[in-house]
VMD Tcl script that draws the C-alpha trace (Angstrom):
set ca {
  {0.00 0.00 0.00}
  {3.12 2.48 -0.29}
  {3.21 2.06 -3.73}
  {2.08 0.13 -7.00}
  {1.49 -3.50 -6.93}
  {4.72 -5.91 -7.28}
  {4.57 -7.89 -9.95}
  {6.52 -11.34 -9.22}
  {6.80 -9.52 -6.33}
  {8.71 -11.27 -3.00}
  {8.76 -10.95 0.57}
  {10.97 -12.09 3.51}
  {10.12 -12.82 7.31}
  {12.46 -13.28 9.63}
  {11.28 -13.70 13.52}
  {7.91 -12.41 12.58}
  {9.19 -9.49 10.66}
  {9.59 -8.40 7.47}
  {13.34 -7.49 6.17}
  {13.22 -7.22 2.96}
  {10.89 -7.36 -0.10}
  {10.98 -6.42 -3.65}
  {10.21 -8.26 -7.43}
  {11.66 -10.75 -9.48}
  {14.70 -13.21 -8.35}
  {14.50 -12.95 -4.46}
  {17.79 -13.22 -2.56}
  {17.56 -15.30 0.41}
  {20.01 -16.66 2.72}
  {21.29 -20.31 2.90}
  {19.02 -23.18 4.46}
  {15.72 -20.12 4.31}
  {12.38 -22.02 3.67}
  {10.75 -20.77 0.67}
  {7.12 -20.85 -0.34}
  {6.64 -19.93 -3.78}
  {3.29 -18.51 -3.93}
  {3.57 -18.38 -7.95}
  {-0.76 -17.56 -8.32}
  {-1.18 -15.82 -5.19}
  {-1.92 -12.25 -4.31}
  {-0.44 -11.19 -1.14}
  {-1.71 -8.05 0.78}
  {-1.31 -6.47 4.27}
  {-3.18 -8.16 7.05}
  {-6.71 -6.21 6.73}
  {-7.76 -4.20 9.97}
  {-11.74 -4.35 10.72}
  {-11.65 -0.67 12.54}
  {-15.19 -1.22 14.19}
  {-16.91 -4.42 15.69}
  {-18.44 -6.30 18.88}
  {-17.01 -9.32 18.90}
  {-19.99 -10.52 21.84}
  {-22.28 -10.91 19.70}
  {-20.50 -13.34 16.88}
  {-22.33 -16.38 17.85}
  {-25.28 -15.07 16.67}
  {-26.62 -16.97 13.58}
  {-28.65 -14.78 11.27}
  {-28.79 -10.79 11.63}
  {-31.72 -9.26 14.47}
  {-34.55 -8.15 12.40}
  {-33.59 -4.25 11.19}
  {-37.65 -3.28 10.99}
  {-38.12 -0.03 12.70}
  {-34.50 1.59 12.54}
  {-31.79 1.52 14.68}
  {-34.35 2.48 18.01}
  {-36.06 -1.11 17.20}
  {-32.79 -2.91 16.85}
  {-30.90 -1.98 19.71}
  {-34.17 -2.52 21.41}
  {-33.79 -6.04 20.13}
  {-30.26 -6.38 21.29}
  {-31.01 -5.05 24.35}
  {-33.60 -8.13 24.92}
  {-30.82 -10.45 23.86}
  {-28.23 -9.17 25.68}
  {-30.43 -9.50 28.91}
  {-31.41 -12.44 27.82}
  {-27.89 -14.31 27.89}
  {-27.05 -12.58 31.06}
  {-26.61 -14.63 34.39}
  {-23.83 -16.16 36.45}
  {-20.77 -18.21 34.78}
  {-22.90 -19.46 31.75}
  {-23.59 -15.95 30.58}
  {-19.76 -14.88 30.80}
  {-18.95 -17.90 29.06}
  {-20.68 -17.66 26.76}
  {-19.60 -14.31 25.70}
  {-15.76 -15.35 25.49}
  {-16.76 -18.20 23.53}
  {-18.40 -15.96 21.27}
  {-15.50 -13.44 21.27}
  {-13.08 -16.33 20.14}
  {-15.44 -17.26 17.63}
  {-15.69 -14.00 16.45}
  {-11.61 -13.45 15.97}
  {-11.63 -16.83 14.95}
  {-13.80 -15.93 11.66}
  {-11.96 -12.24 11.42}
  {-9.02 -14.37 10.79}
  {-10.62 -16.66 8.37}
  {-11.23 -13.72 6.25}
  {-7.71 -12.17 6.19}
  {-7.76 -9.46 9.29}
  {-4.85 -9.42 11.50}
  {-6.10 -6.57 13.52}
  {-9.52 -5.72 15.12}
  {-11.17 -2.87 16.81}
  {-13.40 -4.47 19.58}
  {-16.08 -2.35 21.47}
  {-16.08 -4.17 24.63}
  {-19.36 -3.88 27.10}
  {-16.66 -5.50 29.74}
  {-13.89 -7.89 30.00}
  {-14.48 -11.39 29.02}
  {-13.95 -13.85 31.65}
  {-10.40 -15.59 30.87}
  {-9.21 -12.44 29.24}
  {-8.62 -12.00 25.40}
  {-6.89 -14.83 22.97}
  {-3.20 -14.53 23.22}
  {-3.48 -15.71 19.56}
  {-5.33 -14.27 16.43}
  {-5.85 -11.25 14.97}
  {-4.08 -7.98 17.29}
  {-6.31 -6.35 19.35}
  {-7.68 -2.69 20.51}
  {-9.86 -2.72 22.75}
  {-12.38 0.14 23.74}
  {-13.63 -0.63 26.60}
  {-17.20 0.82 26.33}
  {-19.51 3.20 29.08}
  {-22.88 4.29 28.60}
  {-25.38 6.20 31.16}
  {-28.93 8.49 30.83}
  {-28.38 9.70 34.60}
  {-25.38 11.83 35.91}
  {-25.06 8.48 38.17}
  {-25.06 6.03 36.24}
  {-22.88 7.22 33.56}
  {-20.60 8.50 36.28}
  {-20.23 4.85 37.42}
  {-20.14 3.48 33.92}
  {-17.05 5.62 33.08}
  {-15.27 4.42 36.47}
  {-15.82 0.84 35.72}
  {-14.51 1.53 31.65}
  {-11.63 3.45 32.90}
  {-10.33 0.50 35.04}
  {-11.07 -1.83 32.55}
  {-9.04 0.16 30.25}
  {-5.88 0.81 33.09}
  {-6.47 -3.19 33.78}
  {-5.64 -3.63 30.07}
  {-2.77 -1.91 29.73}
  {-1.52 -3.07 32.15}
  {-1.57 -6.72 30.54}
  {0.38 -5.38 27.67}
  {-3.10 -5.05 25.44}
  {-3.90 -2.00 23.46}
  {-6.70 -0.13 24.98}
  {-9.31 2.16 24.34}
  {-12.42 4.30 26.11}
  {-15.91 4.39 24.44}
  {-18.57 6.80 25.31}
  {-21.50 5.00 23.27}
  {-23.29 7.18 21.64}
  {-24.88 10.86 21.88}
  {-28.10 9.74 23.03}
  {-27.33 7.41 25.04}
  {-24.63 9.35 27.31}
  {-25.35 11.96 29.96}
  {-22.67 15.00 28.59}
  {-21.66 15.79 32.79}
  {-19.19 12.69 32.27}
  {-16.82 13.87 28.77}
  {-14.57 15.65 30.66}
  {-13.88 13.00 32.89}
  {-13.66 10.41 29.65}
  {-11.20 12.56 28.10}
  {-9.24 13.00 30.80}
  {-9.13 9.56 31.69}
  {-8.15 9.14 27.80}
  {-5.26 11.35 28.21}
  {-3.98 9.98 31.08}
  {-3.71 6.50 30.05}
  {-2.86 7.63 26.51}
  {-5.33 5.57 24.51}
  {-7.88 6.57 21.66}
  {-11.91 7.11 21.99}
  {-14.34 5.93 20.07}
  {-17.75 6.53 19.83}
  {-20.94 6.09 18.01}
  {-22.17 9.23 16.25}
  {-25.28 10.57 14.27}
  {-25.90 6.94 13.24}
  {-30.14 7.65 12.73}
  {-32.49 10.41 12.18}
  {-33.88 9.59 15.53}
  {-30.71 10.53 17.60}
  {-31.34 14.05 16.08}
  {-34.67 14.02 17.43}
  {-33.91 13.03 21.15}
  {-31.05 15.76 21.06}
  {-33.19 18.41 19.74}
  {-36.65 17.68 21.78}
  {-35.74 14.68 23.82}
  {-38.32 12.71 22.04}
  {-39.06 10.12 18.95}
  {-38.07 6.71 19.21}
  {-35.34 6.54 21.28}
  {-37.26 8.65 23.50}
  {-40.32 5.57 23.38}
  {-37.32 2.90 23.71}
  {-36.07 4.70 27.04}
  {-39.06 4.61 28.59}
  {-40.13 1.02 27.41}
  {-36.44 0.23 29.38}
  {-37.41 1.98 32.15}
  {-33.97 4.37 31.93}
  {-35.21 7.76 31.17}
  {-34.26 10.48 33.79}
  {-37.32 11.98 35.55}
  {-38.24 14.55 36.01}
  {-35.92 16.58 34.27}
  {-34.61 14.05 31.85}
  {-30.78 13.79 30.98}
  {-28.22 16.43 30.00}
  {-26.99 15.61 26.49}
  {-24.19 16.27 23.82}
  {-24.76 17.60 20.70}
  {-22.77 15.52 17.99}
  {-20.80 18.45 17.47}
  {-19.90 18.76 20.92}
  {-19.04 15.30 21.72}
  {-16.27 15.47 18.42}
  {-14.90 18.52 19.79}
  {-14.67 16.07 23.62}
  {-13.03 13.29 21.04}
  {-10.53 15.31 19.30}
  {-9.01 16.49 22.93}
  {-8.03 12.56 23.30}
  {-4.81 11.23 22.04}
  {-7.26 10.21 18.91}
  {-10.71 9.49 18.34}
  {-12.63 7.36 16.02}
  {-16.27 8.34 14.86}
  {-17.93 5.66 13.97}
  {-20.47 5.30 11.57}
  {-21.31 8.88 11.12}
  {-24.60 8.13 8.78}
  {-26.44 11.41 8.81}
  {-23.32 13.93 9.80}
  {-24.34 15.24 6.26}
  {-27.24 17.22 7.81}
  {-24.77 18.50 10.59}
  {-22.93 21.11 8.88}
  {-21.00 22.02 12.50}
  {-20.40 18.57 13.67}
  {-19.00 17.90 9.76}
  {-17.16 21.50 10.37}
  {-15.47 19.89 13.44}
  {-14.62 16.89 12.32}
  {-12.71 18.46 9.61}
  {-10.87 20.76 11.37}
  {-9.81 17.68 14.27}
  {-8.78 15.39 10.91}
  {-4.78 15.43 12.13}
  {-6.56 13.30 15.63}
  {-9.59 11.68 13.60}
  {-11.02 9.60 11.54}
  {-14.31 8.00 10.39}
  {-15.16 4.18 10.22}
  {-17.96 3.54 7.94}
  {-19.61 -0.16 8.45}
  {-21.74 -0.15 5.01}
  {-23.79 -3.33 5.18}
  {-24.65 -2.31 8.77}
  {-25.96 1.25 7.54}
  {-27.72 0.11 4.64}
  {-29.49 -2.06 6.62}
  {-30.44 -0.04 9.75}
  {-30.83 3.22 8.11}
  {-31.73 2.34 4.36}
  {-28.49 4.76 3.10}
  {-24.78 4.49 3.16}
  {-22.43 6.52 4.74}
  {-21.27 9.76 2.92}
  {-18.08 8.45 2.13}
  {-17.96 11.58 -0.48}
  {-18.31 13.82 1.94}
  {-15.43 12.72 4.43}
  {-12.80 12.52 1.97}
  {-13.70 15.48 -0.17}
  {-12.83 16.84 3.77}
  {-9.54 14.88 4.07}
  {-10.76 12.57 6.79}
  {-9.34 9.24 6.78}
  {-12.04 7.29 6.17}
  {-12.04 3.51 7.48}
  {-13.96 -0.17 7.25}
  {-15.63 -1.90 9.94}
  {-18.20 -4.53 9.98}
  {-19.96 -3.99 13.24}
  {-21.40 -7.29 14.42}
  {-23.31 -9.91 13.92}
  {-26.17 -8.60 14.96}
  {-26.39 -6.43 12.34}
  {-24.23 -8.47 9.62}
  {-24.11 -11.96 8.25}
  {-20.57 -12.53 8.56}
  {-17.43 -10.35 9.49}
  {-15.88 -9.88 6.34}
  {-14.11 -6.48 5.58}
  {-13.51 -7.31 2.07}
  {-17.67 -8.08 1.52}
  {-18.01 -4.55 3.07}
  {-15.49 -3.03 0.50}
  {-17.74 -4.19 -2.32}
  {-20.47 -2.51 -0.81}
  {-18.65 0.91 -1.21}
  {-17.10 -0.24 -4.84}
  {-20.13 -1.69 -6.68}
  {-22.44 1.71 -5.25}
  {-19.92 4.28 -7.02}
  {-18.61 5.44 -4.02}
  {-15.01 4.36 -4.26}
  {-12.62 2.81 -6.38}
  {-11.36 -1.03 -5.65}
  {-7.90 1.04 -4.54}
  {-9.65 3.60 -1.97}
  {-11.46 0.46 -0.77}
  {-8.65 -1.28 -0.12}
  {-6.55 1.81 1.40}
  {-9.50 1.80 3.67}
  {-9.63 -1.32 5.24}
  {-5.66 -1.30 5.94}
  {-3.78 2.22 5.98}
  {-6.22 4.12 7.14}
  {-8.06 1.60 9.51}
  {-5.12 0.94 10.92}
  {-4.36 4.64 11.16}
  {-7.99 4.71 13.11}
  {-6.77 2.33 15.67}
  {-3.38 3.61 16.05}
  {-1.53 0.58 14.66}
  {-0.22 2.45 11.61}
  {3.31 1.20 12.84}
  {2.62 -2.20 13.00}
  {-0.44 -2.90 10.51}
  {-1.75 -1.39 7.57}
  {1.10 -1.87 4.99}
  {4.29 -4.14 3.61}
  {7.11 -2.63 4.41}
  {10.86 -3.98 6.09}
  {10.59 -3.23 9.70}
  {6.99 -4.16 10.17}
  {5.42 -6.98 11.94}
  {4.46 -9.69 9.17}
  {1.16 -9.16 9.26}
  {-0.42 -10.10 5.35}
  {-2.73 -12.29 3.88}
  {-2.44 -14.73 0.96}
  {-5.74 -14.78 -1.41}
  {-5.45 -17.57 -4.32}
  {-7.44 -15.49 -7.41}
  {-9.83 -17.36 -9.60}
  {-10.39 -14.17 -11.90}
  {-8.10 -13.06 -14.95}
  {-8.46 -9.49 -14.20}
  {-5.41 -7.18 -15.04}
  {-6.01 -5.28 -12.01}
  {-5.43 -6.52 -8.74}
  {-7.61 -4.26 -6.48}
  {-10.31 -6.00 -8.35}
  {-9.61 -9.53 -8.00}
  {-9.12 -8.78 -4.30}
  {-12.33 -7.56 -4.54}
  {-13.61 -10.45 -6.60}
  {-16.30 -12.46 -4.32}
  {-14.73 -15.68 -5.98}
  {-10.98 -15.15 -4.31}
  {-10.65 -17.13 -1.67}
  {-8.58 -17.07 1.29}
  {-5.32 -19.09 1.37}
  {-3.28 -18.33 4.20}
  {-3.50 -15.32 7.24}
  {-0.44 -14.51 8.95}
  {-0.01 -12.29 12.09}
  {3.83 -11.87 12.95}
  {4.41 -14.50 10.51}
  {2.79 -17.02 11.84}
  {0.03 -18.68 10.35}
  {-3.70 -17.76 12.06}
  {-6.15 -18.95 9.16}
  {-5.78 -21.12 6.58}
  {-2.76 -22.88 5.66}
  {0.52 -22.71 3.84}
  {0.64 -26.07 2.79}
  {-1.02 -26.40 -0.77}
  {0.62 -23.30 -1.89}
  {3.60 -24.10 -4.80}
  {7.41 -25.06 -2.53}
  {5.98 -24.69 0.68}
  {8.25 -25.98 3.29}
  {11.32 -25.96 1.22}
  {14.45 -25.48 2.24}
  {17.01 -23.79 -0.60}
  {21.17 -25.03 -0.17}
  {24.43 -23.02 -0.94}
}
mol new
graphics top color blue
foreach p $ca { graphics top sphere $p radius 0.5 }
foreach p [lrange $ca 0 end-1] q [lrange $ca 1 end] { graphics top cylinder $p $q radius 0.2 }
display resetview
């Protein structure tokens, strides 16, 4: 992704890095195993900039009817419904190691989680690389108070396991404002990103505005709506201005920030700190439009790819959300590519390890085996037909296997 594509291009790994790469006759030292990949496109690792991994045991997408109100509504039920003692927690971590189990499966060697706690057992110590944003969400000046508390620990607890962490004020409407100081602050002090969920449905802009619609309706169903006075919120404006004071922030989703010329305005000027990450199956479905991809990079905002969950998804592809983008106009096979590795990676601040092929970098890449004679690359990437040979994170092998692929295992002599 630094450059143009490498023909009979080459690669070498040595203890999980790369150290050299370039096209044609490949030097490599004495007794070196070679795999010669002869039909095989090799990219970076992709990065998936936005999911919840807790919910990647679920089968078939919730029902979208009714918006995004109606949906979380839905996950709400769910959620509550798996809740409960050691079976509930274990059942989330299986679902989590499903979930990075799949990411891997489809060529991502680095994920942005949106965590609702810590899974019993901790994280994989294998798979794809992790950041972790360890999520808080609150109506009342209480209960987000303690919400951020419990995320801020989470976070400090992370760190302090060596695991790349990150804060995550849910959404506008679902946040009481009293708390973004003390989330940014906290974000500062541990020196990790934010993330947060922003202008993702025409109803959020009606709760903001007049603290009613559907949200409004789901609040009360839920029995969380302040009384009497209801809760203080953010604009979406506001809240990017609270994200850009972080280290850097990712705004996820960002659906109707079109008909918010100051939070647009904001996120502009903050685009050195950051970024966007679209999920464009997830939009289409919840909110009947994709995101205006146009309209970020005609701004110069990085732009990124997530896939959000399974809940709203059937599977956890980033390349299947690429094709979204590609086959509605919006980018080019290249831009959709650049987003779901330099600039996602950018999003998640893993732009030194992730993101790209270059000596010096952790070996993170996968191997697709083409079944299309297109002349351009981006496109057979692209292609639904490609398949999946090999995923490697460090250079070892997470997802598929080296073995059918042309010398594998061979060992050149002097």
């Amino acid at each position: 992704m630094l450059g143009p594509p490498l023909a009979g291009g080459w690669v070498r790994i040595a203890r999980g890095r790369i150290v050299a790469l370039g096209r044609d006759v490949a030097p490599h030292p004495v007794n070196a195993a070679v795999i010669d990949a002869a039909d095989a496109i090799v990219i970076p690792g992709l990065v998936n900039a936005h999911t919840h991994l807790e919910f990647s045991d679920v089968q078939a997408p919730l029902e979208a009817a009714g918006g995004l109100p109606a949906w979380i509504g839905r996950v709400v039920a769910m959620r509550r419904g798996r809740e409960g003692g050691a079976v509930g927690a274990e059942r989330v971590a299986v679902a989590i190691r499903r979930g990075l189990e799949e990411s891997a499966a489809h060529g991502v060697t680095a994920v942005g989680e949106i965590a609702t706690g810590l899974p019993c057992g901790g994280y994989p110590a294998v798979g794809p690389r992790l950041r972790v944003f360890r999520e808080a969400l609150g109506l009342s000046r209480e209960a987000a108070a303690a919400a951020v508390a419990a995320a801020v620990r989470d976070a400090a607890r992370l760190r302090a396991s060596g695991m790349a962490a990150g804060l995550s004020p849910h959404a506008p409407y679902s946040v009481a404002g009293a708390v973004a100081g003390r989330l940014t602050a906290a974000a500062r002090r541990l020196d990790v990103p934010l993330a947060m969920h922003v202008a993702e449905s025409e109803a959020e802009a009606d709760l903001l505005r007049a603290g009613t619609g559907s949200f409004r309706e789901l609040f009360d169903r839920l029995g969380v709506w302040p009384e009497p006075a209801g809760p203080a919120l953010l604009p979406a404006a506001e809240w990017i201005s609270r994200l850009a004071r972080g280290p850097r922030g990712l705004v996820v989703h960002g659906t109707h920030l079109g008909d918010d010329p100051e939070a647009c305005a904001r996120l502009a000027r903050h685009r050195d700190r950051l970024a966007v990450a679209v999920c464009p199956r997830t939009t289409l479905a919840l909110s009947q439009r994709l995101p205006p991809v146009a309209l970020f990079r005609a701004a110069g905002i990085r732009v990124a790819i997530g896939t959000d969950s399974r809940a709203s998804t059937p599977d956890l592809s980033v390349l299947a959300e690429c094709r979204v983008l590609v086959e509605a106009g919006l980018v080019t096979p290249t831009e959709a590519l650049r987003m779901a590795t330099v600039h996602a990676a950018w999003a998640l601040g893993f732009e030194r390890s992730c993101g790209t092929l270059a000596p010096g970098r952790p070996a993170d890449l996968a191997i697709l085996g083409p079944s299309t004679t297109a002349t351009d690359p981006y496109e057979a990437i692209l292609d639904p037909a490609t398949r999946l040979t090999a995923t490697l994170r460090a250079g070892r092998v997470i997802a598929g296997s080296l073995e059918g692929l042309g010398g594998a295992g061979r060992r050149d002599k002097a």
